[in-house]
C-alpha positions in Angstrom: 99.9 112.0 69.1 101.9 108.8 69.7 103.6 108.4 73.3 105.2 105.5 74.9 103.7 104.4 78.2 104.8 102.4 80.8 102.7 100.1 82.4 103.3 97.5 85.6 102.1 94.4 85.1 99.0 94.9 87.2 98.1 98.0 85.1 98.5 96.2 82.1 96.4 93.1 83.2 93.6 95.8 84.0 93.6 97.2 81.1 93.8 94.0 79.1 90.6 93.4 81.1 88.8 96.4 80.3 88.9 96.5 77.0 87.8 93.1 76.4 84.7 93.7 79.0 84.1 96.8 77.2 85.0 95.7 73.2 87.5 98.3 72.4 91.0 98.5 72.2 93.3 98.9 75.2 94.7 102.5 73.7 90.9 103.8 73.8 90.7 102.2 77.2 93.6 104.0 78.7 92.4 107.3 77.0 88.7 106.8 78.8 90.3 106.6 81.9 92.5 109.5 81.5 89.9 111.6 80.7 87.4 110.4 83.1 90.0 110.7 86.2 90.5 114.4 85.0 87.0 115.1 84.8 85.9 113.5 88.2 89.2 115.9 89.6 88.2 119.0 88.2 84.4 118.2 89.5 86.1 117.1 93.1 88.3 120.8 93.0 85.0 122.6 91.9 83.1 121.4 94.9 85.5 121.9 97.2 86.4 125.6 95.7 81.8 125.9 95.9 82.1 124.5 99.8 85.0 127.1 101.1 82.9 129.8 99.1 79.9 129.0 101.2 82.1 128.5 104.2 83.8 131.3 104.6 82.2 134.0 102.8 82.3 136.5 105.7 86.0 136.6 105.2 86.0 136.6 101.9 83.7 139.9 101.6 86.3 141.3 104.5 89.0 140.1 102.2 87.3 142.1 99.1 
């Protein structure tokens, strides 16, 4: 799907710069990214979710 996107000029000197150190363009380098920060969130959410599990699961069997 085509979007517009809106870079600042720092963003779009990274990006410039990532793609040439990694030899692809700078639409696949700006999709990389994207899907990389979304996995490292959901893995960050998931541990915390795992830790408050662990953390308070005598309230959450009093809860159930």
């Amino acid at each position: 799907m085509a979007r517009t996107l809106r870079l600042s000029g720092e963003a779009e000197i990274a990006v410039a710069r990532i793609a040439e150190a990694e030899g692809i363009s700078q639409n696949e380098a700006i999709n990389r990214a994207l899907l990389d920060y979304a996995s490292k969130r959901s893995a960050v959410r998931d541990a915390l979710i795992a830790s408050i599990v662990v953390e308070d699961a005598a309230i959450l069997d009093r809860l159930a």
